[in-house]
C-alpha positions as CSV (number, residue, x, y, z in Angstrom):
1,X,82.7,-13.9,167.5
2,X,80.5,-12.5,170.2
3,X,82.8,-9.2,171.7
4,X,82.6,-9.2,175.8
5,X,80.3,-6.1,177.2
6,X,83.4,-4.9,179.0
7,X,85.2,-4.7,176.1
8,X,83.9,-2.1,173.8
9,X,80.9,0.4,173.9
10,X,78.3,-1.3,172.5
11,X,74.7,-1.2,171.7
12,X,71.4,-3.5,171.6
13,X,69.2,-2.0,169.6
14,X,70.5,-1.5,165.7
15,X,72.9,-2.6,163.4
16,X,72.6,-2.7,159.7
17,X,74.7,-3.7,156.7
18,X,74.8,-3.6,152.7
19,X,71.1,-5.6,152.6
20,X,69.2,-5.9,156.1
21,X,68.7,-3.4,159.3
22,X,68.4,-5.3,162.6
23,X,66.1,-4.3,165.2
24,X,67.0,-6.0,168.7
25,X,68.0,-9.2,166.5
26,X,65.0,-8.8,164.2
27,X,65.0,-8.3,160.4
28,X,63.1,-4.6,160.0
29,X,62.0,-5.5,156.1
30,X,60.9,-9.3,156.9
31,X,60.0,-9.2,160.5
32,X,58.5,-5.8,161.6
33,X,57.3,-3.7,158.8
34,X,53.8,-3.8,158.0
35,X,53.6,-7.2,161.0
36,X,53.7,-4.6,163.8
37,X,52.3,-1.7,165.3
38,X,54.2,1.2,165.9
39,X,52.9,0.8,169.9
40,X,54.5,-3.4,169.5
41,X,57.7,-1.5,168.5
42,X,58.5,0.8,170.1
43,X,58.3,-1.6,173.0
44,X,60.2,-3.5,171.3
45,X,62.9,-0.7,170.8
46,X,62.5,0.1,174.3
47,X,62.8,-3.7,176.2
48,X,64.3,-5.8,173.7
49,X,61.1,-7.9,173.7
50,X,57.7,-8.2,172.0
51,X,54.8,-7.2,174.0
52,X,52.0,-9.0,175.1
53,X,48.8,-8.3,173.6
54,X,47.8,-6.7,177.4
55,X,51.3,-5.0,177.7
56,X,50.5,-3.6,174.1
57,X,46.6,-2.2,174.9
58,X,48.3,-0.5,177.9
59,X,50.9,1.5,176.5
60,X,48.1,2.2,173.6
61,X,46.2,3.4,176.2
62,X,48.2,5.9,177.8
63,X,49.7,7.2,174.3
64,X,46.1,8.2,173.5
65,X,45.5,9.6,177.1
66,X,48.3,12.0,177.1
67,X,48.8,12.9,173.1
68,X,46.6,16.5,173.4
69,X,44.8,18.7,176.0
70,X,44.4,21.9,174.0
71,X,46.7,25.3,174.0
72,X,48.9,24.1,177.4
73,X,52.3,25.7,177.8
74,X,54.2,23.3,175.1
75,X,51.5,23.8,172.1
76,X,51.8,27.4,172.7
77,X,55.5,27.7,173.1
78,X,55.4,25.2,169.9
79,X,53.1,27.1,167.7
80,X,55.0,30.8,168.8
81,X,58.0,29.5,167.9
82,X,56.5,28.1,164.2
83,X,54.9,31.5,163.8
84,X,58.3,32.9,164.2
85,X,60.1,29.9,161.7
86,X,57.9,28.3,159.6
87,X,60.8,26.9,157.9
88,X,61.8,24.6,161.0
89,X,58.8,22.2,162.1
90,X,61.1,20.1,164.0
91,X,62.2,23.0,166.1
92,X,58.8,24.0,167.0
93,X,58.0,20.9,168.1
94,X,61.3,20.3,169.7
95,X,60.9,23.7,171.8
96,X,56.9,22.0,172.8
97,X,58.8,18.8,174.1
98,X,61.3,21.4,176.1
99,X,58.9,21.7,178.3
100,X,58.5,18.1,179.6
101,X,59.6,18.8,183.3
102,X,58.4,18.3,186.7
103,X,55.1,20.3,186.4
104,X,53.9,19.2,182.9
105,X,54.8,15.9,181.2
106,X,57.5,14.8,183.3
107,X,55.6,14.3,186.4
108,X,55.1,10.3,185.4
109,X,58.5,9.4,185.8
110,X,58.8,10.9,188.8
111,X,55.2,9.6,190.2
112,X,56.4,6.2,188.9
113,X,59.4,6.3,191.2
114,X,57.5,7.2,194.0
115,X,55.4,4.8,193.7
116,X,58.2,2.1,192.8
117,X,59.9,3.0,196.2
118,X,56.2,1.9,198.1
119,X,56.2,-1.1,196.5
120,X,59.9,-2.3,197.2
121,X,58.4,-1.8,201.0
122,X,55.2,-3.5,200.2
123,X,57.4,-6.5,198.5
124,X,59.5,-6.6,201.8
125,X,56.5,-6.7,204.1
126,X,55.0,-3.9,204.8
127,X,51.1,-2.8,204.5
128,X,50.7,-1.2,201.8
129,X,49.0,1.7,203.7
130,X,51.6,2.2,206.0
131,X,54.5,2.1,203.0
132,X,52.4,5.1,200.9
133,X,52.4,6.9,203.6
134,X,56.1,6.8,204.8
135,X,57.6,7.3,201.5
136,X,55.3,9.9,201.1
137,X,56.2,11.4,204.8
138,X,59.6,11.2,203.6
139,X,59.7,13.0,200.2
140,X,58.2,15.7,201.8
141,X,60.6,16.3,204.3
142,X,63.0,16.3,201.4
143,X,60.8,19.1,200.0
144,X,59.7,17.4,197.1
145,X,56.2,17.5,195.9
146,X,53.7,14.5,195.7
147,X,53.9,13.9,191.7
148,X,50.9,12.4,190.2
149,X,48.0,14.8,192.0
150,X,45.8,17.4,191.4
151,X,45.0,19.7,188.2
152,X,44.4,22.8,187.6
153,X,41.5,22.2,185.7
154,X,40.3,18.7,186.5
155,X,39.1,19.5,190.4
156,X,38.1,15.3,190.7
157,X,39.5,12.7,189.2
158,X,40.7,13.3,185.6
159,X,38.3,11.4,183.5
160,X,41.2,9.7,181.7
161,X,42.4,7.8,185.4
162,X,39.0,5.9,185.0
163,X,39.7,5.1,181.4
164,X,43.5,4.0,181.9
165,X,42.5,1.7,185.4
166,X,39.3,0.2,182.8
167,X,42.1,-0.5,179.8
168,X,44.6,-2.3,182.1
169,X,41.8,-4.4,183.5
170,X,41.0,-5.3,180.8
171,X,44.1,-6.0,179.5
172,X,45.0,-8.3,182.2
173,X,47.9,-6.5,183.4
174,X,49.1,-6.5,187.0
175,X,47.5,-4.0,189.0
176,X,49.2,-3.4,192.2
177,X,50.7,-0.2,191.2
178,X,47.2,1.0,190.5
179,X,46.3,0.0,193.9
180,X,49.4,1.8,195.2
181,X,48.3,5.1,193.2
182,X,44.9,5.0,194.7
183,X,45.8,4.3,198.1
184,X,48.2,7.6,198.4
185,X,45.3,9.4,196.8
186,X,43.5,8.1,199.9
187,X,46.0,8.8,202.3
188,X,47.0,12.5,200.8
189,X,44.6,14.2,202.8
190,X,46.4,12.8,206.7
191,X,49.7,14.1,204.8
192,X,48.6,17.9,203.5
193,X,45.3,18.5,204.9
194,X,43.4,18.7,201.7
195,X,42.4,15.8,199.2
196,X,44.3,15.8,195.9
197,X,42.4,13.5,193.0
198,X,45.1,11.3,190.5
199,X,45.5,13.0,187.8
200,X,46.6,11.2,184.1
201,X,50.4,12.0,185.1
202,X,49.6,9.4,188.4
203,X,48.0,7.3,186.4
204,X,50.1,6.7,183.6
205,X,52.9,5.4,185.2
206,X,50.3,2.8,187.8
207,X,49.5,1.2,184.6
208,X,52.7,0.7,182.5
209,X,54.6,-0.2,185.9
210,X,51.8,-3.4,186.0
211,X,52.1,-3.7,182.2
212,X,56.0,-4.3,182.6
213,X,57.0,-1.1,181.1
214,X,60.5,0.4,182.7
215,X,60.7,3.2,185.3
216,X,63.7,4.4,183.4
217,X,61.6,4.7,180.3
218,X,58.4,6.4,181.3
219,X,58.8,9.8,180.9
220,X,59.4,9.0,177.1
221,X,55.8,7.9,176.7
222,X,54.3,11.3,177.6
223,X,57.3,12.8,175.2
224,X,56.4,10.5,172.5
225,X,52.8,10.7,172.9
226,X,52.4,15.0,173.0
227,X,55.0,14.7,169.7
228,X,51.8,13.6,167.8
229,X,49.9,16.0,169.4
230,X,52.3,19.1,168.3
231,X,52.7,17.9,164.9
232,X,48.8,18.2,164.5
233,X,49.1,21.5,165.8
234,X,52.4,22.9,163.6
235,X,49.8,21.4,160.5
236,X,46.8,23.7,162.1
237,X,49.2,26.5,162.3
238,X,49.9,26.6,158.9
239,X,46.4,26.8,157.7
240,X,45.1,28.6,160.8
241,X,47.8,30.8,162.2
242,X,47.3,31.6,165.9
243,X,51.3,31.9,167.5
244,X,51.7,35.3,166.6
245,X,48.0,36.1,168.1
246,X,49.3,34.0,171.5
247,X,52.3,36.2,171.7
248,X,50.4,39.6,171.2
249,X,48.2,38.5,174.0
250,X,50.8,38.1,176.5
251,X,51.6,41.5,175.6
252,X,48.5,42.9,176.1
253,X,48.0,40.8,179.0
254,X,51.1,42.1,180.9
255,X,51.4,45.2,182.9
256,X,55.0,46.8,182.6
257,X,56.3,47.8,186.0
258,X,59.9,48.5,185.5
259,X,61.3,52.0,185.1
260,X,61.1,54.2,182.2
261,X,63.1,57.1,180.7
262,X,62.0,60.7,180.7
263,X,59.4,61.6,178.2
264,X,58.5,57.8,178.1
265,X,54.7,57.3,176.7
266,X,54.7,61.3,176.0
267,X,54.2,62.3,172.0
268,X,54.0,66.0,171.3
């Protein structure tokens, strides 16, 4: 007997007993191992459904966009922190995944809400135009930043934005977020003054939006994806040690400016 929603807590996604584990009312050892990808099911996990074959190359797509850019702020803080505990992988790569906030990582949740809210005006009538720049106008005025642009290093267009739009074209996936992304990289110069190219965290979430993928859920791809990437590092650091060599150079790299006690620095 089927137990009402408001009755008990409940969940969706698992259940086992003595002889099978159910995944979203699929068999794991009959129905999904070895018959799926990991991409297909962690979908799956995610939706409660299968995905499409162009839903599927999409979220492929951004996994292997965002997975590793070199010694950024979470592979360093991952690999100090194995230096310093080589016994605990999981919590040097948990302390890499700390990071995933609103400058690095997280920014594709929060660029796919923005550009959610230009589309729920497009949807109700207005030119598309004329809703990227209004929600834009107005998250500004709330003092929040315009997620999704510029980079540090990539002065024009991150490479991987070409790559992502090309895979969901491909794939057949809707593209209107896509053309929402690029039309507030068009109109961020009338808002700020200066031009500000997509970066990957923009166009992650244009493409798994138009693939179907939830809002809710897309700061987990960048999570998932960079777990890969740590991993790979924690297994360099082991043969090729550099954490302890990244912390010695912030030390050498910083200038103390605080006060000292008397006699400080002086050796007789």
């Amino acid at each position: 007997m089927k137990i009402g929603k408001a009755t008990v807590p409940h969940t969706a996604i698992c259940t086992s007993d003595e002889h099978t584990i159910v995944i979203r009312g699929r068999d794991l050892s009959k129905e999904l191992i070895g018959k799926i990808s990991f991409v297909d099911h962690f979908f799956l996990l995610l939706t409660g459904q299968m995905p499409t074959p162009g839903q599927a190359a999409v979220l492929n797509a951004t996994l292997v966009a965002i997975a590793e850019h070199g010694l950024v702020p979470s592979v360093q803080a991952a690999r100090m922190t194995f230096a310093a505990a080589p016994d605990a992988m999981q919590g040097a790569v948990a302390a890499g995944i700390l990071g995933c906030g609103s400058v690095v990582l997280g920014s594709s949740e929060t660029a796919g809400r923005m550009y959610a809210e230009i589309d729920a005006k497009v949807q109700a009538g207005t030119a598309l135009d004329e809703a990227a720049l209004a929600v834009m106008k107005a998250w500004r005025a709330q003092g929040r930043s315009i997620p999704g642009y510029g980079h540090p290093l990539h002065k024009e267009r991150d490479e991987r934005v070409g790559a992502l739009f090309d895979a969901a074209k491909a794939a057949g996936t809707d593209l209107r977020f896509v053309r929402i992304a690029e039309a507030a990289e068009r109109l961020l110069p009338e808002l700020l003054g200066k031009p500000l190219k997509l970066n990957v965290s923009g166009a992650i979430p244009s493409v798994l939006l138009g693939a179907g993928f939830p809002v809710e859920g897309l700061k987990g791809v960048p999570m998932l994806a960079r777990t890969a990437g740590l991993i790979a590092h924690m297994v360099e650091e082991i043969g090729q040690p550099i954490g302890f060599a990244l912390s010695y150079q912030a030390t050498r790299e910083m200038e103390y400016q605080g006060d000292v006690p008397a006699g400080f620095g002086k050796h007789e």
